[in-house]
N, C-alpha and C positions, 0 to 999 in steps of 0.2 A: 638741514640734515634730517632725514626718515626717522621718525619716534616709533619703538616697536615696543608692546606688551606685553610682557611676559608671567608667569605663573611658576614659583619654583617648586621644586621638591622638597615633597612635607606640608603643603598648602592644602588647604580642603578644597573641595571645589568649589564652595559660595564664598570663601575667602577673598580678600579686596586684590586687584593686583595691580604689578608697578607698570614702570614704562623707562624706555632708557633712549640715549640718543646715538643711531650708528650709521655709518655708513651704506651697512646690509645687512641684510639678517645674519649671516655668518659671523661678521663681524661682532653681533650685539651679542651673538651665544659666546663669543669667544672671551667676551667684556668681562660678563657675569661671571664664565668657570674662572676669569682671572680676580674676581672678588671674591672667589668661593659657594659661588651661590650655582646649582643643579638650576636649571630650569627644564619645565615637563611643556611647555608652552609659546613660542614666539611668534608674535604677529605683529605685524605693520599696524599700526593705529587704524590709519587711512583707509587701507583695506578691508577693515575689521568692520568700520562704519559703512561702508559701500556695501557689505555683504548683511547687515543689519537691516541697512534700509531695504535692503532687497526683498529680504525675506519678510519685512514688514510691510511692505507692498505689495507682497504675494500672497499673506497670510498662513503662512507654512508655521506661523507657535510663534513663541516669544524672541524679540530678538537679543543677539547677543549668545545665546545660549552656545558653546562650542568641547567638542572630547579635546580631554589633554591630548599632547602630542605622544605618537606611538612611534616603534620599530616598524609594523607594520600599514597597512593602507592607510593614507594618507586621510584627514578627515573631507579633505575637499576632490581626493582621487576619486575618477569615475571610475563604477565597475568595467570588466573588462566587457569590449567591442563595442564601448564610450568613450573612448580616450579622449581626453583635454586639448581643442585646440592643434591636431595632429594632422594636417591635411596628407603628409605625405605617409602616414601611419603603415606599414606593410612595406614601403618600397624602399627603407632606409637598412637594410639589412645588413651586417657589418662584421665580419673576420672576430677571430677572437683576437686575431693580431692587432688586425685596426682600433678594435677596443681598447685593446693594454696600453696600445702609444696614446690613443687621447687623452685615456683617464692620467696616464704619465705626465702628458703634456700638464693637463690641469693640475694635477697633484706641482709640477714645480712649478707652476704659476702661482698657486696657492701661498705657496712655503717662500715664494720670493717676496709674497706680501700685496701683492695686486690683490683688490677689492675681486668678489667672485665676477661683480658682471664685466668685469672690465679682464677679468682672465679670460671670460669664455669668447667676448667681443674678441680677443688677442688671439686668441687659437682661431675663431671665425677669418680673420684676414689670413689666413699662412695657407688658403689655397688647396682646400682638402677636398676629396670628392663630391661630387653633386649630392648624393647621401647623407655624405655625413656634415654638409654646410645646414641642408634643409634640418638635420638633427638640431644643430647650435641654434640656426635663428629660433626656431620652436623653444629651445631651453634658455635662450636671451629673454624670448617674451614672454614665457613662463617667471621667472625671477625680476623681470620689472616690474611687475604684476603684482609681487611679493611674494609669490611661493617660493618652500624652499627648493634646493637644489635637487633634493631625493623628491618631491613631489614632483619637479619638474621630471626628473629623469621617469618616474612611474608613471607618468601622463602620456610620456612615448610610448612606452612597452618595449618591445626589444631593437635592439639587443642589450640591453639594461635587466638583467637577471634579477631576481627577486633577491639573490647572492651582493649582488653587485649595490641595490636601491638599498638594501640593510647597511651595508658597510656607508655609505654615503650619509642616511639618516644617523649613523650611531656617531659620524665625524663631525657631524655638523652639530649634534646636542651634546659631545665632548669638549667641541672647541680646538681638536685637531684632525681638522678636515684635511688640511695638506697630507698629513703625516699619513691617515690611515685611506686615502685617495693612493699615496706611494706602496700601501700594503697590496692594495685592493689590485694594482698594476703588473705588481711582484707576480701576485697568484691567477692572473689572466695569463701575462707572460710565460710563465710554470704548465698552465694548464692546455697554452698552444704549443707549450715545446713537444708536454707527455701524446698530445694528440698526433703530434707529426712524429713522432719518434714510435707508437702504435701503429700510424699507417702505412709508414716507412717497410716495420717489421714485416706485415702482412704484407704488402705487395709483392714483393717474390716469390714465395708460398703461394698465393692468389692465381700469379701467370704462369707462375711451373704449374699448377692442379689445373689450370686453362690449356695448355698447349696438350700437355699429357691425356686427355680426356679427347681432345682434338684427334688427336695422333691415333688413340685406339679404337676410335671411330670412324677411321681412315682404313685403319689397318683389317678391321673385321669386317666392315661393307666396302669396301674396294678388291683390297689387295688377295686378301682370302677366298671369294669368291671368284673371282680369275684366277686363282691356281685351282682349287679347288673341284670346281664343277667339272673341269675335264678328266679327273681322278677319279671321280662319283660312275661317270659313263663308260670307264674303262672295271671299273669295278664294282660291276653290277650284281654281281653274284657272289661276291666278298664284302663281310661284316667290316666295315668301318672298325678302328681305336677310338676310345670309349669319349678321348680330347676331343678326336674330328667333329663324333657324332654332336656334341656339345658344341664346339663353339658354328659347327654348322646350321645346327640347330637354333642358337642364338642370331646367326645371320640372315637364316630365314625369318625370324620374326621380327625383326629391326628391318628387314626391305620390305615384308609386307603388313607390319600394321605401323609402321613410322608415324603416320600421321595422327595414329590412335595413343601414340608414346609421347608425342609432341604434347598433342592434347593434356593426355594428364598431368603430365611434366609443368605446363602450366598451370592448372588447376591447383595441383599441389605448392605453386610459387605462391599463389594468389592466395591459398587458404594460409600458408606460414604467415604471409604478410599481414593479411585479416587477424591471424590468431597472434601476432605479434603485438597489434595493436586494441587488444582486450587484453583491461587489466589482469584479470584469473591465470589467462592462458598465458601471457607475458612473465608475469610469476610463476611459473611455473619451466614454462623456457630459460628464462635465467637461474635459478635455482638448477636446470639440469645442464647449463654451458657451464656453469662451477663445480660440476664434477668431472667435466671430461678430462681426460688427464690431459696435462699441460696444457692445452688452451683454458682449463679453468683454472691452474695457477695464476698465469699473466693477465685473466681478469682479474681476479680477485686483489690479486697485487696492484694493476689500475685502481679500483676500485677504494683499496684500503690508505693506498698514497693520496688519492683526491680530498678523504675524507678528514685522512690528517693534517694535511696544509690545510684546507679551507676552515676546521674549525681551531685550527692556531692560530688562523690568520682574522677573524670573526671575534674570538676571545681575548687577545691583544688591542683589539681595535676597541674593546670595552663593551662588547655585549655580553648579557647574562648568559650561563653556561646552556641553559635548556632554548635561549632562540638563536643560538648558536647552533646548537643541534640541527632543530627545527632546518633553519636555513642550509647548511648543508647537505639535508636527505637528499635534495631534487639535485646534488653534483655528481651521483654517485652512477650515475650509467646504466645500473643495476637494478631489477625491481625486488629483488632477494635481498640484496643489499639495504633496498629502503625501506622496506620492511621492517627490517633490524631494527634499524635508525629509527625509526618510528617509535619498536616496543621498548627502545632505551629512551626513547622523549617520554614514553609514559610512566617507566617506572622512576625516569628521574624527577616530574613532577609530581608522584607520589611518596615522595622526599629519598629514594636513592642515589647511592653515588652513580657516578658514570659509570664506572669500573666494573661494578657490579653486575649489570647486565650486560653491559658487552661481553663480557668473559663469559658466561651463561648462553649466550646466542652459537658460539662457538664456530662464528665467522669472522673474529677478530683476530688475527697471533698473539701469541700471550706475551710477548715482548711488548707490546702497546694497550695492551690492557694494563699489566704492569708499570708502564710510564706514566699512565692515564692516574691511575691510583696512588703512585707516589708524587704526583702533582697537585690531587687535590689534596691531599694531607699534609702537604707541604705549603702549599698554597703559592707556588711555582707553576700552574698549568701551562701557559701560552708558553713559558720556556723549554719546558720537559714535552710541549706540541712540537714544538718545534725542530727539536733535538729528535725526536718521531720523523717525523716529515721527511727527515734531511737521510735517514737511516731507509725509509719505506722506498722514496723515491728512487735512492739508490740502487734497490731493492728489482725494484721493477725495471726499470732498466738492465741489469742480470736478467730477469723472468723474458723478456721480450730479446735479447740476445740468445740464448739459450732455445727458446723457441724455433727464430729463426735459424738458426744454427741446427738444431734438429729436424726441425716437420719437413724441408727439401728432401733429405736423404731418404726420410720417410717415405716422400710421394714416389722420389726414382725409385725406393723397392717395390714396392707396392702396382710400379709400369712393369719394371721388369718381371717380375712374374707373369703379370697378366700377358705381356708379349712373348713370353718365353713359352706358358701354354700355350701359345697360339700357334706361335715355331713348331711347338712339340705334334701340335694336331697337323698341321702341313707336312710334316717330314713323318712321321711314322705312316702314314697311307702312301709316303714315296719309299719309303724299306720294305713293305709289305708288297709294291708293284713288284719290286725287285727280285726279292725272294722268288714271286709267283715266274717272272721271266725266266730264273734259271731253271 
């Protein structure tokens, strides 16, 4: 059986450390939390020495020397566009769907009690896409190796969220990896439902503002200009109605500079795009899609349900309140939003509550600031997140109803007018022929 070394919580760092005997590493973390003992530390003996001698072969300092274990990067994780061992790195790309069932699948292998490597070999046999087998075998020989699960998972990169590598690291130095592997499932689950249930909304909206744009693009360089030109010739010496002159006006310069309309029409695609993906100017785009009315309701409402599942879901699992924060900025969609997030990670590390600044940001509702604040004072958070989550979500689902429900009728007025002055410009130069005939 594998001898792993651990280092508990409250040790110095020159302090002597033990060794235990376990199956896995998982297993040995889960040993200790059942003797009461934290550990900041777990490593394989075997391991430890192999990487000793290495480094004492290569001359890179003293061997031995190693950082406690963290939430964050791994001590032996490469920087990013070094991944560990990832030949198929990039090509393993994976649904948030596909995510929630693996993590699921592992999470009840876990909790059925199968050793980790012998879960992830089990899920390896049941025949899953070429993707996601090349992910397993990578994270089987990651874990033989002795890494743990979350270093394995942070050696791939994605689609293993920095969200995702937190909750794994923080289950496996609790000792309830099953458990909070089933959270981490819940809230991928949660987070492909809110995504398809957003994209759902938007798609009818999307292809009524498509057809309708179609349509009166049709309607003013075709349809108008064959009624039209022969009205002009018979009424040459009669002032046009002021509609005609306008949308005639408008059709002459959509036939002859089109291609100068195209142009910029692109130009202008490409700079949104470009300005979208600079920080400043993306800040700034977001910050002003949350004020348009009602599409920056149903963000915000996205935005604010993400933020509350994810750090109910983060806080429950036993991470400290502020890399809980931390980890859920980057779920938030939003660069206004993360912003926020951010100036609350700072003020709560200069010893504030949570509450405090979010209600001060004034992109919170105050119904979840107030949950937020009678939770830490109670010392109920994950519960009173939760009870949040279950209320926003709901929430947002209305916002996203409500939208669709409205912006169609919106777009139909907003045609009919425009076609209606078009009607009006066609038809008052045929009243005016008329008059003139009798």
């Amino acid at each position: 059986m594998p001898m792993f070394e651990y280092q508990s919580l409250g040790s110095s760092a020159g302090a002597s450390t033990a060794v235990i005997d376990a199956p896995d590493r998982a297993a040995a973390v889960r040993m200790l939390r059942q003797q009461g003992i934290t550990p900041v530390r777990v490593e394989e003996v075997e391991r430890r020495v192999r990487r000793r001698d290495r480094k004492a072969s290569q001359g890179n300092g003293k061997p031995g020397s190693e950082p406690a274990f963290s939430f964050g990067k791994s001590a032996d994780a490469k920087p990013a566009g070094g991944r560990v061992g990832s030949p198929a790195h990039g090509r393993a790309a994976m649904s948030k769907s596909e995510m929630a069932s693996f993590v699921r699948e592992l999470a009840t292998a876990v909790m059925a009690g199968l050793p980790l490597l012998q879960a992830l070999r089990t899920i390896a046999r049941q025949g899953h896409s070429t993707r996601q087998h090349a992910m397993l075998e990578h994270m089987i020989r990651e874990v033989e190796h002795g890494r743990s699960l979350g270093d394995a998972a942070s050696s791939w990169g994605k689609p293993f969220t920095e969200l995702t590598i937190s909750l794994i690291r923080a289950g496996e130095v609790s000792g309830r990896l099953g458990e909070v592997l089933d959270q981490a499932a819940n809230l991928l689950d949660r987070e492909a439902k809110m995504r398809r249930t957003l994209m759902a909304g938007l798609l009818y909206p999307g292809i009524l503002a498509a057809l309708i744009a179609i349509a009166i693009v049709i309607i003013s360089t075709v349809i108008v200009p064959s009624i039209l030109e022969p009205l002009k010739a018979q009424m040459q010496s009669v002032v046009l109605p002021l509609p005609t002159r306008i949308v005639t006006g408008v059709v002459a310069v959509i036939t002859k500079y089109w291609y100068i309309i195209i142009g910029l029409s692109t130009l202008l695609v490409l700079w949104v795009v470009k300005a979208y993906r600079t920080p400043s100017s993306r800040l700034s785009i977001d910050a002003g899609l949350l004020k348009v009315p009602l599409l920056g309701r149903v963000l915000r409402d996205v935005a604010v349900a993400r933020f509350t599942r994810t750090l109910c879901t983060l806080v429950s699992a036993g991470l400290p309140a502020l890399t809980a924060l931390r980890a859920t900025r980057a779920t938030l969609g939003n660069k206004a939003m993360e912003k926020v997030v951010e100036e609350v990670c700072e003020q709560v590390s200069a010893g504030k509550t949570i509450a405090e600044p979010m209600e001060r940001s004034g992109y919170f509702p105050p119904l979840l600031t107030q949950i937020v604040g009678v939770g830490e004072r109670s010392g109920r958070l994950p519960q009173m997140l939760s009870q949040a989550a279950a209320v926003f979500e709901d929430r947002t689902e209305t916002s996203i109803k409500v939208f669709t429900t409205v912006f169609p009728p919106m777009l139909v007025i907003v045609a009919a007018v425009v076609v209606g002055f078009v009607i009006m410009a066609i038809l008052l130069p045929l009243l005016q022929l008329q008059d003139m005939i009798k």
